[in-house]
C-alpha positions as CSV (number, residue, x, y, z in Angstrom):
1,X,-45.3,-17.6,-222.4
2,X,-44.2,-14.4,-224.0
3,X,-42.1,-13.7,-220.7
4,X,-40.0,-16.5,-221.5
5,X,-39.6,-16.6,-225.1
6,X,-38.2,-12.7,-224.9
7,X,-35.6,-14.3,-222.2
8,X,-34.0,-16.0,-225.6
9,X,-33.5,-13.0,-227.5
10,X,-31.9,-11.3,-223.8
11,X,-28.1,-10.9,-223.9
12,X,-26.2,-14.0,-222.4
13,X,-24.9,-12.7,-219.3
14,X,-21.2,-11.5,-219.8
15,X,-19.8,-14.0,-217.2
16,X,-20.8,-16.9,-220.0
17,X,-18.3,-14.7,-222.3
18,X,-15.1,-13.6,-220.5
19,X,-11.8,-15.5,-221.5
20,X,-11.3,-16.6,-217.7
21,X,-15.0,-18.4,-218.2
22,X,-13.9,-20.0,-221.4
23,X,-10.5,-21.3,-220.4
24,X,-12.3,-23.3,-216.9
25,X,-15.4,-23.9,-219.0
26,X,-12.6,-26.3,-221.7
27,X,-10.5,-27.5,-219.2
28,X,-13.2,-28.6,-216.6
29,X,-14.9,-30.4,-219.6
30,X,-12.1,-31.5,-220.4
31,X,-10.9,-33.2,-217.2
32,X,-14.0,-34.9,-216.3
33,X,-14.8,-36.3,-219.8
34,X,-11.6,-38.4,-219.2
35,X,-12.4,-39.1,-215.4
36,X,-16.2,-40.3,-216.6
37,X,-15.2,-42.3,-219.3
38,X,-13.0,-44.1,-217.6
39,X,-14.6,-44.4,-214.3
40,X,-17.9,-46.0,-216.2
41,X,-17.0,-46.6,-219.6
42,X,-19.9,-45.5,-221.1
43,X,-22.2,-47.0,-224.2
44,X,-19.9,-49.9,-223.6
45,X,-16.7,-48.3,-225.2
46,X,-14.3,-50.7,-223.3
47,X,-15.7,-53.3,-226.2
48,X,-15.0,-51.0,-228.9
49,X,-11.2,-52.6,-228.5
50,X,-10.9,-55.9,-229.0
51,X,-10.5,-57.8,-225.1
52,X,-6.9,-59.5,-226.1
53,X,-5.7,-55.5,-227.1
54,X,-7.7,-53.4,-224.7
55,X,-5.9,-52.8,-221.1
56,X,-6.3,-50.4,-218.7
57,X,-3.3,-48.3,-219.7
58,X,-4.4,-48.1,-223.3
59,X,-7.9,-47.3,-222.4
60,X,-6.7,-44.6,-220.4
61,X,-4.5,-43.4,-223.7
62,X,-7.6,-43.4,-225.9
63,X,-9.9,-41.6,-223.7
64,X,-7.3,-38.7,-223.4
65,X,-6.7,-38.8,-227.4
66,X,-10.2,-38.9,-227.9
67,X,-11.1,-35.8,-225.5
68,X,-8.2,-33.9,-226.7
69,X,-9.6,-34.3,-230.1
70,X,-13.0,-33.2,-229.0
71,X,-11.7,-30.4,-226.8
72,X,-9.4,-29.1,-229.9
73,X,-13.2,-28.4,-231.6
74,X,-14.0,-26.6,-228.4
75,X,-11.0,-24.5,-227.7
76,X,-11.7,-23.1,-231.4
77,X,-15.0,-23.2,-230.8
78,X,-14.8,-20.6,-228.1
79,X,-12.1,-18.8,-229.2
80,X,-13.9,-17.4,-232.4
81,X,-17.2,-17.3,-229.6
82,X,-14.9,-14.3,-227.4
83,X,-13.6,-12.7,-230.4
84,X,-17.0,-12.7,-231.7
85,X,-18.5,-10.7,-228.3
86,X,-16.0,-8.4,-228.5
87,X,-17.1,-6.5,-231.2
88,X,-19.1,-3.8,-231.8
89,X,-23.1,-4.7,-232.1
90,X,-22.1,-8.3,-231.9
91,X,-24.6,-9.6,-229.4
92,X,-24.7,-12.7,-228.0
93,X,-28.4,-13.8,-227.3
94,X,-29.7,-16.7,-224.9
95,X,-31.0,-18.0,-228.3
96,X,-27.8,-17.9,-230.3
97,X,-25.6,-19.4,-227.3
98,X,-27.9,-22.2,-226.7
99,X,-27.5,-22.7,-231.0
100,X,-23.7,-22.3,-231.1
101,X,-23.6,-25.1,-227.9
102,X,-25.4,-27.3,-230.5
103,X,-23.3,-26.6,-233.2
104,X,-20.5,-27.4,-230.9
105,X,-21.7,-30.6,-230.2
106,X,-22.7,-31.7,-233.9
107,X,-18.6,-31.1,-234.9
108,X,-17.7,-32.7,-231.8
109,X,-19.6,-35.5,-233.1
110,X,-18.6,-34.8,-236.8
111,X,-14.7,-34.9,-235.4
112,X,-15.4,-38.7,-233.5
113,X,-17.2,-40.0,-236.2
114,X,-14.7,-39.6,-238.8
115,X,-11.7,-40.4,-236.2
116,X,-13.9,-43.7,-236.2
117,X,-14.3,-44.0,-239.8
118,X,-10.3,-43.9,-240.1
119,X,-9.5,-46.3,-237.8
120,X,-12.8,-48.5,-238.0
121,X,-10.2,-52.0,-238.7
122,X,-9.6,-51.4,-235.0
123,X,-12.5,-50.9,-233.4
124,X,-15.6,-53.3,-232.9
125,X,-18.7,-51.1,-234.0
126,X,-22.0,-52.3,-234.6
127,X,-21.9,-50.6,-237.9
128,X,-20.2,-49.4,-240.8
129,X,-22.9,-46.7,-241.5
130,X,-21.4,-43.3,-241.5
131,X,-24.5,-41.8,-240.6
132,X,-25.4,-44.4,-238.0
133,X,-21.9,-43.7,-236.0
134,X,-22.5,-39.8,-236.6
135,X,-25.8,-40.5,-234.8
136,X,-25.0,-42.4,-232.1
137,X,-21.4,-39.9,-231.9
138,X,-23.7,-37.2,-230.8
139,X,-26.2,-39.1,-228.4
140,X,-22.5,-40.6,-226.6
141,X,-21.5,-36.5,-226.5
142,X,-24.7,-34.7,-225.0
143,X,-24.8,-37.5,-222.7
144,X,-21.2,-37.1,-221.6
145,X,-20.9,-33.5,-222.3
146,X,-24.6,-32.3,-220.9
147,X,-23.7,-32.6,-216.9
148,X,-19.9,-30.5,-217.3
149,X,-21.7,-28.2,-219.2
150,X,-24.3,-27.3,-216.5
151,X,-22.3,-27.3,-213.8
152,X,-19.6,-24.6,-215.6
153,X,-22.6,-22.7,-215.9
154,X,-24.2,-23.2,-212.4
155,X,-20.7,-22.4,-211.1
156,X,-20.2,-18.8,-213.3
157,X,-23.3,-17.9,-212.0
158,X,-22.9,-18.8,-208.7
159,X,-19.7,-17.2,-208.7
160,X,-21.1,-14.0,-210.2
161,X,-23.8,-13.9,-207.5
162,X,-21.6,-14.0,-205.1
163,X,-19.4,-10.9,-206.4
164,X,-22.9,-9.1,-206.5
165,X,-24.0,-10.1,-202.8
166,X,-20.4,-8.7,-201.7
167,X,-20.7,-5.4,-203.5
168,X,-24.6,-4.9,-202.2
169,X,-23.1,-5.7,-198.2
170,X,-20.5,-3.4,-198.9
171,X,-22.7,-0.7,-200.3
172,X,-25.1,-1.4,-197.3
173,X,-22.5,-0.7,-194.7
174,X,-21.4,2.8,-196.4
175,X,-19.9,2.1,-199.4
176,X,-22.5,3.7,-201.7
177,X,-23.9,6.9,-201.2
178,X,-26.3,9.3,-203.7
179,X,-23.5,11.1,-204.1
180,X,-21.4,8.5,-205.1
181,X,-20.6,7.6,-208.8
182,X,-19.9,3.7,-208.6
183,X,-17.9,2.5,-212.3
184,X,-17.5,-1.9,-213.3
185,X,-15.3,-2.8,-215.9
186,X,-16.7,-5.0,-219.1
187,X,-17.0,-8.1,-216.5
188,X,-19.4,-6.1,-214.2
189,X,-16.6,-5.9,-212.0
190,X,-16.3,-2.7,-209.5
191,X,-13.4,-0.6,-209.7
192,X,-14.0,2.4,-208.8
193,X,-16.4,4.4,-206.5
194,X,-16.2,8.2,-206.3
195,X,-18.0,11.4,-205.6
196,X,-19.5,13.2,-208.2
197,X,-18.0,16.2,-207.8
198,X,-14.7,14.7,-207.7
199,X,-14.9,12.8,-211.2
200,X,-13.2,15.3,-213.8
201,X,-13.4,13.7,-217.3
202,X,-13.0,10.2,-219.0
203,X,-10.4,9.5,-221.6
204,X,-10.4,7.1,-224.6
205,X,-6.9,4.6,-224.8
206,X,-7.0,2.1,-227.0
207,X,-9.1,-0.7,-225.8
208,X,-8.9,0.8,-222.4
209,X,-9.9,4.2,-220.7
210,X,-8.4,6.5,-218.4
211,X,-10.8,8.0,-215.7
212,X,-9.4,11.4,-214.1
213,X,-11.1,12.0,-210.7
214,X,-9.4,14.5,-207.8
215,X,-8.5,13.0,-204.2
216,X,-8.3,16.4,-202.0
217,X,-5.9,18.7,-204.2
218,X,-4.3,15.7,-205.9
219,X,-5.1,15.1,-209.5
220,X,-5.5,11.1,-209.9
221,X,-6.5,8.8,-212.8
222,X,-7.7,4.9,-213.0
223,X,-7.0,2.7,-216.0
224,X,-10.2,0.6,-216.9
225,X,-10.2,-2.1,-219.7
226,X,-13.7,-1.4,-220.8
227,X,-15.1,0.5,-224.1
228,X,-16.5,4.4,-224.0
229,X,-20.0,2.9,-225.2
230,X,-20.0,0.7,-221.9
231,X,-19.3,3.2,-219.5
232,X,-21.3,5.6,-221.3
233,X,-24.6,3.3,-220.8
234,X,-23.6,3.0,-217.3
235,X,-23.6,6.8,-216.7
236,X,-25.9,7.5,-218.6
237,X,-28.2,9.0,-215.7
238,X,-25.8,11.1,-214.8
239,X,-23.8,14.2,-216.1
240,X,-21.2,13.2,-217.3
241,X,-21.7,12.9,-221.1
242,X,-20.1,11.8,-224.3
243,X,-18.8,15.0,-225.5
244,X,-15.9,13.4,-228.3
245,X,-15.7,9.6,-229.8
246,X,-12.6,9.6,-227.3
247,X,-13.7,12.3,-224.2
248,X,-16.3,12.4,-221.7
249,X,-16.7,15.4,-219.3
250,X,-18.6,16.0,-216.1
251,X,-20.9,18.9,-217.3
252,X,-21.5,19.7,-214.1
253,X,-17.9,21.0,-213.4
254,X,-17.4,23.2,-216.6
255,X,-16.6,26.5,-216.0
256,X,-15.5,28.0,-219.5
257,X,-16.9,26.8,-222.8
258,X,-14.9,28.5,-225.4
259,X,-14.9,28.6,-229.6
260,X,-11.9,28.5,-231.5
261,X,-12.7,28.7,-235.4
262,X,-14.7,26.0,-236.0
263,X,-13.5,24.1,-232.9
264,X,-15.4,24.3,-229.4
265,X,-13.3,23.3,-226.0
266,X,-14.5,23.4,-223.1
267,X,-12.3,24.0,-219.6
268,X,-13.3,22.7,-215.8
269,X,-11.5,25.4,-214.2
270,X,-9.1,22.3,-212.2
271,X,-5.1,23.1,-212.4
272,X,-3.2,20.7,-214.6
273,X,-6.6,19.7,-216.4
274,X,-6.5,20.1,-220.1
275,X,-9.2,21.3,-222.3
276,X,-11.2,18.9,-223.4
277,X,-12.6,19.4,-227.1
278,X,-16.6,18.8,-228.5
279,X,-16.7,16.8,-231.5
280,X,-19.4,18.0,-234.1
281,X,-21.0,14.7,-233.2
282,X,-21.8,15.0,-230.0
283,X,-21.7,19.0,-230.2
284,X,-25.5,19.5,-230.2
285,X,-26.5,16.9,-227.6
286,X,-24.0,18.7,-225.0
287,X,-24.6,22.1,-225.7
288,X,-28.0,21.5,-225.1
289,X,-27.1,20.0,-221.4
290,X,-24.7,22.9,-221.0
291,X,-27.6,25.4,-221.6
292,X,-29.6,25.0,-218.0
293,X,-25.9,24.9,-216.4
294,X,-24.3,28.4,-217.7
């Protein structure tokens, strides 16, 4: 029991999060809300137009305005959800993913129930009670909604599986080795796999960062969209260490350490490699590491 109430308060997996997820996740919904409602006209909305206006044209028309409306609430919806992720100790738990779905779903139904209310003189509803149509709004959208829901998940996961299962044959056939420092973007993706002795230092850009690595005597870098805490959690059994809110450094390549007033830089001995600086921040933590190393 305990196991599976601490799986709520786990991070949602990332896959749930990325843009690429949301954009499928509203268009998929999107497209087979229209294709249901119109294949079985459900909760018998082909009467909710009166026979001598209703055709199958104009059926058609109001299922699209009616998801388009729906999937407006969405798009927001998950646009303010991605934003959200992005930032700093803004974690999206099982819990609160499961809660913003349902919040979702009550201003889908809020949004149909008061398109109904406007155009009521139309339509043949079994009651005028605001809170009777907002009721029976949000049984007609978790019933409709619930099944493209699942399977966007099923499929992300699936999908993300799969990515894993592809990196774990390639790492079984040679790929990964104890030598070998192995680096995923902020999707989990890999992007780069190299030896440890070879990784220089990693540099802070914007919302990106640059990784400096050597390939034989050539000096080369690899542009990652991905934030120093990420990568700093993924290396963090290794030694290469936050050294400067925008610098990390392999401490085991660092041949000078040097002080400059109140400044402390430290060199890796490579040609064309800059000096990379130690913040006071981070100062005390790497010195300590550096001690065993000098």
């Amino acid at each position: 029991m305990i196991e599976y109430t601490s799986t709520f308060f786990q991070k949602v997996p990332k896959y749930l999060l990325e843009k690429r997820s949301q954009i499928i996740m509203v268009l998929f919904v999107s497209i087979f809300a229209v294709v249901f409602i119109n294949i079985f006209q459900p909760f018998g909305s082909d009467k909710w137009i009166d026979n001598d206006k209703i055709t199958t044209t104009i059926y058609f028309l109001w299922s699209i305005v009616l998801v388009s409306i729906g999937m407006i609430v969405v798009a927001i919806s998950r646009v303010i959800m991605y934003n959200f992720s992005r930032k700093p100790n803004h974690n999206i738990t099982v819990l609160k993913y499961i809660g913003w779905v349902f919040i979702e779903l009550l201003l889908l139904s809020g949004s149909f129930t008061i398109l109904a209310l406007i155009v009521k003189g139309n339509l043949n509803l079994t009651t005028n009670d605001p809170m009777e149509i907002y009721v029976n709004a949000i049984k007609n959208t978790v019933c409709i909604l619930f099944i493209p829901y699942i399977i966007c998940i099923l499929y992300f996961s699936y999908q993300n599986n799969k990515l894993k299962l592809r990196e774990l044959m390639g790492e079984n056939i040679g790929f990964k080795s104890s030598n070998l420092i192995s680096i995923r973007d902020s999707r989990g993706v890999l992007q780069l796999s190299v030896a440890k002795e070879n990784l220089l230092y990693i540099e802070s850009a914007d919302n990106y960062i640059c990784i400096w690595y050597q390939k034989g005597e050539t000096l080369k870098k690899k542009l990652m969209r991905i934030t120093m805490k990420e990568i700093s959690e993924q290396l963090a059994d290794t030694n290469i260490v936050r050294c400067h809110r925008s610098y990390m450094i392999n401490l085991d390549l660092v041949k000078v350490m040097r002080r400059e007033k109140e400044n402390i830089f430290l060199e890796l001995g490579v040609p064309n490699v800059k000096e990379i600086p130690i913040s006071k921040t981070y100062g005390e933590s790497v010195l300590r590491r550096l001690v065993p190393v000098s």
